[in-house]
N, C-alpha and C positions, 0 to 999 in steps of 0.2 A: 502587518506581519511580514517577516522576512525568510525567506528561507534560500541556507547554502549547502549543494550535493559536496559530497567529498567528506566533510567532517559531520556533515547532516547538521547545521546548528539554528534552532528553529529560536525565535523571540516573538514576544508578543507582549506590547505595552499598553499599559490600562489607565485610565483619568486615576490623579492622587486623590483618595480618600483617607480618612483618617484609621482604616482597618488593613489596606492595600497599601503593599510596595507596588511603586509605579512602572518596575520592571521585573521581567521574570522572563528567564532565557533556557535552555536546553543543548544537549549534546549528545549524539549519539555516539559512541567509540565502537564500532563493530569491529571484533577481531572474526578471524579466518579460520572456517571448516578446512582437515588436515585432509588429504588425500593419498593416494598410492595408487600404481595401476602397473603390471608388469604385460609389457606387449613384444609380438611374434614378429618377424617382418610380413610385410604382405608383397615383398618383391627383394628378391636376388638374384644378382649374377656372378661372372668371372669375365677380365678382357685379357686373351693369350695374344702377347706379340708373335709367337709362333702359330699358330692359328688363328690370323686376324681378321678374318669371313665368319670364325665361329661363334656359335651362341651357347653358353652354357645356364642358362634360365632356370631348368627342370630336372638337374644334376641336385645329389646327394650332399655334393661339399663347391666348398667356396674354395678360388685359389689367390692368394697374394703372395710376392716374392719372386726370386728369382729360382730359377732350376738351375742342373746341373749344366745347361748347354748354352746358358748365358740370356735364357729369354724370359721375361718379366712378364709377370700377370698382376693383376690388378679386381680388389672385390669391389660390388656395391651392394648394395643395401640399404631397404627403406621400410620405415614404419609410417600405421596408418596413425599418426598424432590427434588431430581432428577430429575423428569418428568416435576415440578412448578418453581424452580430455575434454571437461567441460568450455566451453569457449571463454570464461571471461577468467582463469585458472592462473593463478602466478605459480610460472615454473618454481620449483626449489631446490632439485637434484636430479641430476640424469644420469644414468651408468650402466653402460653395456657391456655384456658378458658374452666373448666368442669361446667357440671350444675347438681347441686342433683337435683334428682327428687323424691326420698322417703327415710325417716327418720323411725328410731323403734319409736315403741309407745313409748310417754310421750318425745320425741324427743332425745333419746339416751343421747348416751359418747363423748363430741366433741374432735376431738383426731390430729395432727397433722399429715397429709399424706403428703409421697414423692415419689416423681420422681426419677427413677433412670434408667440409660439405660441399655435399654436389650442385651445379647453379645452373643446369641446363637437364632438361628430359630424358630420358631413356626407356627402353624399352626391355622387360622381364628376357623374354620368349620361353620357348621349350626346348631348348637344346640342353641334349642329356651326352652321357658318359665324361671318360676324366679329361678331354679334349673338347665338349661341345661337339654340337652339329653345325652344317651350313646353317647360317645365319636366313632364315625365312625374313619378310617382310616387316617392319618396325624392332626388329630385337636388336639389342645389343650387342657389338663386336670391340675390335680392340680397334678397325678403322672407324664404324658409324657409332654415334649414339643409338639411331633408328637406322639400320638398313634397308636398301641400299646405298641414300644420295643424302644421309642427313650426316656428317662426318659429324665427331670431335675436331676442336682446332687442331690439334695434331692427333695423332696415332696415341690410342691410351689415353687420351684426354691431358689436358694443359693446365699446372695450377696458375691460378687465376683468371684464367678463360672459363674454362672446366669447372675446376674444383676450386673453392675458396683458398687464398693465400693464406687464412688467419688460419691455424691450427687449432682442429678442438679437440686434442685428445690425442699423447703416446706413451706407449706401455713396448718394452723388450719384451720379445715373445722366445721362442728357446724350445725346448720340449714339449708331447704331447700334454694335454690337461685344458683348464678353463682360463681365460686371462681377462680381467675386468678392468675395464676401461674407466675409471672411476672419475666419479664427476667434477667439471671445470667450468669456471665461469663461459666458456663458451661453447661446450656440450647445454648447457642451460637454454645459453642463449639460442643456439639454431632449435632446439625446440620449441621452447618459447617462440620463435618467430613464425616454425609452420603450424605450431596452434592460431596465430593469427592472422597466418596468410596460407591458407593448405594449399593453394595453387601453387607456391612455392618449394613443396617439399618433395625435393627430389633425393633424398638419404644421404647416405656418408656414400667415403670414396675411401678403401683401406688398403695403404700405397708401403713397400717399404722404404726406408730412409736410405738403406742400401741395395742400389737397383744397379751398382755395378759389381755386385758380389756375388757368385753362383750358390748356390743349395742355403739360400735365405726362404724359399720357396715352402708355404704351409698350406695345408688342405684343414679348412674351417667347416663344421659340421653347415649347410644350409638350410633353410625354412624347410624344404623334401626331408629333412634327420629331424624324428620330431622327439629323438634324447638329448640331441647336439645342437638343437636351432638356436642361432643368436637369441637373447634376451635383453631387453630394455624396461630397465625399471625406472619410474619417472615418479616423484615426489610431489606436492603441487598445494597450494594453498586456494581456497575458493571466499571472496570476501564476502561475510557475512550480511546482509542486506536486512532491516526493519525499518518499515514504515509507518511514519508517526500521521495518524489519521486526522489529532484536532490537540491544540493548547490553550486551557483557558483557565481565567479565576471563577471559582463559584463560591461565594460567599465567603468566607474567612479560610477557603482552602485555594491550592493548585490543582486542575486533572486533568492530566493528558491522557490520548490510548496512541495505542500501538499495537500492530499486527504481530504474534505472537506465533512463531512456526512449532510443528506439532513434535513433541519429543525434543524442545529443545528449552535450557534452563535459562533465564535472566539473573543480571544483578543491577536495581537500581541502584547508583550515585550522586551524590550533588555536593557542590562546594560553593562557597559565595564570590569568588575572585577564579577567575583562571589565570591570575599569572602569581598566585601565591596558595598557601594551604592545600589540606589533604582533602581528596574525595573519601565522603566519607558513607556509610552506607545507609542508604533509605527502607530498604526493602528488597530481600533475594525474591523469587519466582521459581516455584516448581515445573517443571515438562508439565504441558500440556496434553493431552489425549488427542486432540485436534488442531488445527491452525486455527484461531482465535484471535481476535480484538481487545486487549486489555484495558483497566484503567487504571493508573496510576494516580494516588491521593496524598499530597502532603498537604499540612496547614499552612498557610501564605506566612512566607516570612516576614521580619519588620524590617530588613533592611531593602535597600532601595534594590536589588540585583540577586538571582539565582541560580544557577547551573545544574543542570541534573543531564548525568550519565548511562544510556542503556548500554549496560556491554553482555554479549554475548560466548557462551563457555561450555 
């Protein structure tokens, strides 16, 4: 008997008798439990080049953009991916939802901001009002990553030192209201990678494009605004997994079992060729009440080769 993970395809060959095919094979095709999960940040800040000792961790709103006196701020934000997604989860769509909540007078420079992910640690703090406080011990400023002596490669962090060169995600932002960032294959991708590696997940970096242009500058509700706090809704497929216990012939039949999760329905399959003809069907299976051991009974066919299919639905 042979067995391969991935496509799960178990065989098991018997002495030729005159009642018995000499082989009889299997397949399992498990498709993917759907998922959703919308999550909060569990860390935010703001980096003010005009106040670049401060910390604004524990403040109301996030700032990105430029102001009216020519000085550039810079958000971040992270979510706990890890803790909310199962670990073995295939990302499918990721799309985050900021909300301005204040605009410059006369309603500014609408200017396109991006996401880009952050590649080095930072620290939240507690710096509150619309400038932050002095920067306490490991928080975030517009000089350190972690204050006092842990810099950014430069002031406001460096793409590609910093923040990742690839871009995942821009949207023109313009007026108050909600702006969703809607999902790219590489919004996907960095979370799919801090589901895999959550040491890694140090959030986004929300930069504008135009950081030489004054009153581009927006106040984004923060994780502290719990009608305004970023939202990240994340999509995700979890591969269904059944474990085939035993395959054998008994008498002029086939039976195999298989572990049977509780509340969830089968459909048997089988075709004689896997590289021609239809699956075709053996037998459905109702939800089970409990997680169970099944067995599956067909009569031994006459040809020399069988396939049979559990998919899952």
């Amino acid at each position: 008997m042979q067995a391969q993970t991935g496509s799960r395809i178990r065989q098991i060959r018997q002495p030729r008798r005159p009642a018995l095919a000499g082989l009889a094979g299997m397949i399992l095709a498990c498709r993917a439990f759907a998922g959703s999960v919308t999550l909060y940040p569990n860390a935010d800040t703001s980096l003010f080049a005009n106040f670049p000792d401060n910390d604004l961790g524990a403040s109301s709103s996030l700032v990105s953009g430029v102001n009216g006196s020519g000085f550039s701020s810079r958000a971040l934000v992270r979510f706990d991916v890890a803790n909310q997604i199962p670990s073995n989860a295939v990302i499918q769509s990721v799309a985050l939802t900021m909300n301005v909540v204040t605009v410059p007078g006369g309603g500014g420079v609408a200017s396109v901001f991006d996401l880009r992910r952050v590649l080095l640690g930072w620290g939240e703090g507690a710096g509150t009002s619309n400038t932050g406080s002095p920067a306490n011990a490991g928080e975030a400023t517009w000089n350190n990553r972690m204050h006092p002596s842990t810099p950014w490669t430069v002031p406001g962090g460096a793409i590609s030192n910093d923040f990742s060169e690839t871009l995942s995600a821009s949207m023109l932002i313009s007026g108050l209201g909600s702006y969703t960032f809607n999902s790219t294959t590489q919004l996907v991708a960095d979370v799919q990678q801090w589901l895999l590696n959550p040491s890694a997940n140090f959030g986004w970096v929300l930069i504008s494009e135009s950081e030489n242009t004054a009153f581009t500058a927006r106040r984004f509700g923060s994780r502290e605004d719990a009608v305004n706090t970023p939202v990240l809704v994340v999509e995700y497929a979890v591969p269904a997994t059944t474990q085939i216990q035993w395959i054998k012939a008994v008498g002029a039949q086939i039976q195999f079992s298989f572990s049977a999760s509780a509340e969830q329905p089968y459909t048997v399959q089988y075709r004689d060729s896997l590289s021609s003809g239809n699956w075709l069907t053996l037998t459905n299976i109702a939800p089970q009440t409990t997680s169970t051991n099944l067995i599956v009974t067909d009569p031994f066919p006459t040809n020399v080769q069988r396939f049979y299919r559990i998919g899952v639905f």
